[in-house]
N, C-alpha and C positions, 0 to 999 in steps of 0.2 A: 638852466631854467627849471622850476620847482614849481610842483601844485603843491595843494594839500595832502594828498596820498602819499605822492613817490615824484622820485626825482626823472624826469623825464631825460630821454634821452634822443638827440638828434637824428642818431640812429632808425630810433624808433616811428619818426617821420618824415625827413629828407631821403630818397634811392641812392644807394651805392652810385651811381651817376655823375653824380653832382658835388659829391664831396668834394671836388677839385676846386667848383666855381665858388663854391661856399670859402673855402680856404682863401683863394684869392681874395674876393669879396673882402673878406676878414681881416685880411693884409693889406689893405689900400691898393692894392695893383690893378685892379680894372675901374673901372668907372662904368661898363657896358657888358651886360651878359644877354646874348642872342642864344637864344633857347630852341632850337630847331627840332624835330623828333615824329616819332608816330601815333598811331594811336595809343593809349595806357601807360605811355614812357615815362609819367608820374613828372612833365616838366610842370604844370599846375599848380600842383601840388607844395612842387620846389618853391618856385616864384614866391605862390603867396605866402609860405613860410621863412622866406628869408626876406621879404618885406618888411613881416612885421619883426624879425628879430633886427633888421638893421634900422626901422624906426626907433625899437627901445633902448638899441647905444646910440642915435644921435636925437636927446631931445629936444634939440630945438627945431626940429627939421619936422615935416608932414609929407604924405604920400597922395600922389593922385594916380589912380587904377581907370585905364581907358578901352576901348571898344568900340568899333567905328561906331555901331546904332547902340544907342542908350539904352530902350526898351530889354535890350536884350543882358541886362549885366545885374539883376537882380537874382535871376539862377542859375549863372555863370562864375563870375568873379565874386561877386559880393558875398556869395553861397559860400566861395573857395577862401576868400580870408575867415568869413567866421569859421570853417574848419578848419584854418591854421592854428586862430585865435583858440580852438576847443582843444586840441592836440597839444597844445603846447602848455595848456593848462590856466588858459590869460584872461577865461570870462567872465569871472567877477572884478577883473580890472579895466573891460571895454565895454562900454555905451553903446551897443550898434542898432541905428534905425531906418526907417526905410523909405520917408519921407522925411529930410534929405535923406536919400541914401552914403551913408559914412559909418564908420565908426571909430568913435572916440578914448583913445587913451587916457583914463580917467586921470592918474595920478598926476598926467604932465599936461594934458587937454590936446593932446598930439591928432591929428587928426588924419586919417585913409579915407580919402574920396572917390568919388565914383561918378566918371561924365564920358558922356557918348561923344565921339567926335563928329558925331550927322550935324551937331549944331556947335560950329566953333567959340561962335560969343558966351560959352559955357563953360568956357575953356578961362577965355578975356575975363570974365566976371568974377573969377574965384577971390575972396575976401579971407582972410586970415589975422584968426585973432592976437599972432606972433609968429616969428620966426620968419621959417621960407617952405619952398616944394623941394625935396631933395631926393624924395625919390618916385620913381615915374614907371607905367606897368602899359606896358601896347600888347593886350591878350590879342590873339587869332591875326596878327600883323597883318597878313597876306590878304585879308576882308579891307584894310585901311585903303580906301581910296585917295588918290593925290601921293600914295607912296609914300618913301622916305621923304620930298619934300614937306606933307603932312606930319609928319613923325618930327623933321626938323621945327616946323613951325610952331609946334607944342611943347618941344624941349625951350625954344628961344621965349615962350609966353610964361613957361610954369618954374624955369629953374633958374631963379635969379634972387640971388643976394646967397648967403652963406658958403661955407668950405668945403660942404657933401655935396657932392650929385653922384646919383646911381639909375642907370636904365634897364632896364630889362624890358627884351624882345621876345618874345615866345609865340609861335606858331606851327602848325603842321605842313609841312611844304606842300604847296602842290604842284598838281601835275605841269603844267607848261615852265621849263626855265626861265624864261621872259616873264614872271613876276617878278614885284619889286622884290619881295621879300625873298624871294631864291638870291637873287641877284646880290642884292646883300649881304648874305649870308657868305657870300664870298669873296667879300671884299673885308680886307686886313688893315688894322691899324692897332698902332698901341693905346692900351687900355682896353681892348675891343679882344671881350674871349667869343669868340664861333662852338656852339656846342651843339651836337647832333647826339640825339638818346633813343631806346627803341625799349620798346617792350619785354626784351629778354632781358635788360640789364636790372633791371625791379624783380624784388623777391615775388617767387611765384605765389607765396602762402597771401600776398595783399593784391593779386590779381584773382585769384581763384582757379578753379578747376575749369569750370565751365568758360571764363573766358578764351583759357589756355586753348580747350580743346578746338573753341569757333574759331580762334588763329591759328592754330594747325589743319582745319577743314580749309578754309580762305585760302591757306597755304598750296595745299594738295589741289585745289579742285579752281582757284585762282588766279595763279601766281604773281599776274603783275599787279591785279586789287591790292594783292598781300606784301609786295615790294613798295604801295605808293600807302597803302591807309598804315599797316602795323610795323613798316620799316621806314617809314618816312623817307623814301626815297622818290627822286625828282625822274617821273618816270615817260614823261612828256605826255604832249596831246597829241600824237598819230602822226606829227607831222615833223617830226626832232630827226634830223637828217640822220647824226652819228649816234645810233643805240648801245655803240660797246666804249662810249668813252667814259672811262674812270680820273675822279678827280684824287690826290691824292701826292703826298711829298717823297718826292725824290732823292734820296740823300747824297751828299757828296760822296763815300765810300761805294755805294751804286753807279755812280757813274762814273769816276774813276777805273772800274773793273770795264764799261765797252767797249769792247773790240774796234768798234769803230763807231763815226763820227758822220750824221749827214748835215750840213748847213745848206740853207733856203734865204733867198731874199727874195721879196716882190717890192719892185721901185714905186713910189710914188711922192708926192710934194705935197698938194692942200688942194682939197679937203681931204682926199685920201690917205692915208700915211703910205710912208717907207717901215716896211715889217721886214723882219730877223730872226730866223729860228735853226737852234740847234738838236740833231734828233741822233735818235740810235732806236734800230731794228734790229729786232731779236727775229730769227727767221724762225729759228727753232718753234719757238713758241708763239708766231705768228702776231707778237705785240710790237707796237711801236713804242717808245720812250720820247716826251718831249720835254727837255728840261732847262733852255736858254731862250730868251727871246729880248729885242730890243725893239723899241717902236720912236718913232720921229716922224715929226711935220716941218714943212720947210727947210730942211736941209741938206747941203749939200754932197753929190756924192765923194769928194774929199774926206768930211767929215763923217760922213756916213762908214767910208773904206777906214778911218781909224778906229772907230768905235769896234768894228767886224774883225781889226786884228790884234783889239784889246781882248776876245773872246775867244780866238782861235789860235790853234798853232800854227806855226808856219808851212807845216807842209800838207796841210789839208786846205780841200779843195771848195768852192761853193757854188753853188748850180741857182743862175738868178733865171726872170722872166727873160725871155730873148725876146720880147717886145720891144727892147730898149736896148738895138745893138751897144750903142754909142755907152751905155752907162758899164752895160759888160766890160767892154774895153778900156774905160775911165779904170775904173776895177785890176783889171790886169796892168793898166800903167803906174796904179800903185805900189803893187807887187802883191796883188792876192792874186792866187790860183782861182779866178773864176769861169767857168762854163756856163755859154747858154742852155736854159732847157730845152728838149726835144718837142715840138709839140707837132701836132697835125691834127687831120677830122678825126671828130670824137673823142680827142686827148683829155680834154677836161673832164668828159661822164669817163672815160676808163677808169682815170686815177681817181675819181672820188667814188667810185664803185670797187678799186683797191683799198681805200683807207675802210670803207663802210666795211668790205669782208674779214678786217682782221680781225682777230681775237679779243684783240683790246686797243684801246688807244690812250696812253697812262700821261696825263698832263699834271705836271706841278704847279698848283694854282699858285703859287706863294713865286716861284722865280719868274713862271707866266702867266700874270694875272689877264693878260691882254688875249691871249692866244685863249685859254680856260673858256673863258666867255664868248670869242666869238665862236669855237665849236661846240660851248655848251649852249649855245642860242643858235646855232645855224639851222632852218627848217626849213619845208618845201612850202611854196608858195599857195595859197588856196583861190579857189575862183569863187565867183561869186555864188553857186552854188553850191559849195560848201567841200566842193571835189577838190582832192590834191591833183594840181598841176606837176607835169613833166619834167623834167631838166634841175637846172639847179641854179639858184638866186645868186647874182651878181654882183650883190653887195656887202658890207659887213664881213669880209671873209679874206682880210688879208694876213693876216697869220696862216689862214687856212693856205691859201696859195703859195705860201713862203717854205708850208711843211710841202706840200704837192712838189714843189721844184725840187725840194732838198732830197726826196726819194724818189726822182722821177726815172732813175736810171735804174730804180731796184724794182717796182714795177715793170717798167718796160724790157727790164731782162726778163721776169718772170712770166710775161706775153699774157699779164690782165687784164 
């Protein structure tokens, strides 16, 4: 890319961050980049420059740039392309005005739009004087009410007819997990890159001194402001049961070296499922490791017992609910080594008062996306006052239960 002056360089305005999704990008392999990050992470930045350079290699294709409320996208995004379009040196070739608000690629008449999603028929009504929408921009995601459904219903209105589509997701997480947009962010598919940025990854010389210094004050005299605004981390709202769980991949060479091995099941059929989890505790270091799980509805426990000795060895043992003598014992007439759990008054607050005091509780979202989610969404009930309630919610938690059986015997040695 070339001004008149000098030849500009990417360097010079995408973060050290992103050069990976930009790569992709480049190479046809994603079709989706989720832009997650904190504050100053420069993902903004990114987006709207790689919008409009992936407008000027496909031109038959147009961009539409969206925002739940409209009002709000004139010194937001609209601000953020024309500083793309300046930085990259493009503004005697774009027409950008403000009633409509767009701007137009003069050479090819390409056109970057701008619609709030408060009003969808703004969405339905887009008229184009050729081509298609091929690429699509959901700034502050996490404001989008209606969720991903919303987010789907705009991909299915704006991206139809030609070869390109391209998404970009970008928002700052916030605090509760139980947004869509957290929630998302963790859920994997191909073409779908997950990308988390922070503010240290961006050269300091294009944040500044003084910003540095306000993020190291926030830092010191903060801490968790400084974990949920400048580390974009998902820090909850007061009520996120498990504060030390870490999401994060596991690798096969890591768990090949565990000493040992705890498997969990909690029985169930429909609506409930039947959950499966395989763990290893580090006692030393007081973390848990959760890196197998299977989930099933309606079925059998026959088929249940082959799926559990597709994942286990033979001579390990698995600790189910003993709610369900009858399924324990199905279990052992298969030839697994299963044990009921121990339970009595108060066994349920001990053990989830054991898992809350470890160190860490290290889940692999990628082998356990099921298990990830219900303890990154498990929280304390609130009343109507606005007070956290007592005890612990009884729902939504059967991974949770599955890990509880699988170490019930390592707690209840340890007399937590």
């Amino acid at each position: 890319m070339t001004s008149n002056k000098k030849r500009i360089r990417l360097s010079e305005i995408i973060g050290p961050a992103f050069y990976e999704t930009h790569k992709l990008i480049d190479m046809g392999v994603i079709d989706e980049a989720v832009e997650a990050g904190g504050r100053a992470s420069l993902k903004s930045s990114y987006v709207g420059t790689e919008l409009v350079l992936q407008l000027l290699k496909h031109p038959d294709c147009h961009a539409l740039v969206t925002r739940q409320v409209g009002d709000t996208m004139r010194d937001s995004v609209y601000a953020q392309i024309l500083w793309a379009i300046d930085k990259l040196g493009l503004t005697a070739k774009f027409k950008c005005t403000q009633s409509p608000l767009q701007c137009t690629y003069t050479p090819t008449g390409q056109r970057i739009l701008f619609r709030g999603l408060d009003d969808p028929q703004k969405i339905k009504s887009i008229k184009l004087p050729f081509g298609y929408i091929g690429i699509l921009w959901f700034e502050e995601a996490d404001q989008i009410k209606g969720g991903e459904d919303a987010v789907r219903n705009v991909q299915q209105s704006a991206l139809r007819g030609g070869e390109f589509g391209l998404t970009f997701i970008s928002f700052n997480p916030p605090a509760a997990s139980r947004n869509w947009a957290n929630r998302y962010a963790r859920e994997e598919r191909k073409g779908k890159r997950i990308h988390h940025s922070t503010y240290l990854q961006a050269p300091a010389a294009w944040l500044g001194p003084k910003f540095l210094a306000q993020a190291e004050y926030i830092k010191e005299t903060q801490p968790t402001k400084y974990r949920h605004e400048y580390l974009g981390e998902v820090v909850g709202s007061g009520t996120q049961v498990f504060e030390n769980l870490r999401l994060e991949p596991i690798s096969q060479k890591t768990i090949r070296n565990f000493d040992t091995i705890e498997n969990g099941v909690d029985w169930g059929w429909y609506p409930d499922p039947w959950a499966f989890n395989r763990c290893h505790y580090d006692a030393a270091r007081k973390t848990l490791y959760i890196f197998d799980e299977l989930t099933r509805l309606r079925t059998s426990n026959e088929e249940t017992a082959k799926l559990v000795q597709q994942r286990i060895e033979s001579w390990e043992s698995v600790t189910a609910d003993s709610a369900e003598m009858k399924s324990c014992a199905d279990y052992r007439a298969f030839g697994i080594l299963c044990r009921e759990a121990v339970k009595g008054p108060g066994s349920v607050n001990q053990s989830m008062k054991w898992l809350q005091g470890l160190a860490a509780i290290v889940i692999d979202p990628h082998r356990c996306p099921d298990t990830a989610k219900e303890f990154s969404e498990y929280e304390y009930e609130v009343g109507r006052d606005g007070a956290v309630l007592p005890g612990y919610v009884d729902a939504d938690n059967h991974h949770i239960d599955a890990v509880r059986y699988a170490v019930n015997r390592i707690w209840m040695r340890r007399g937590a």
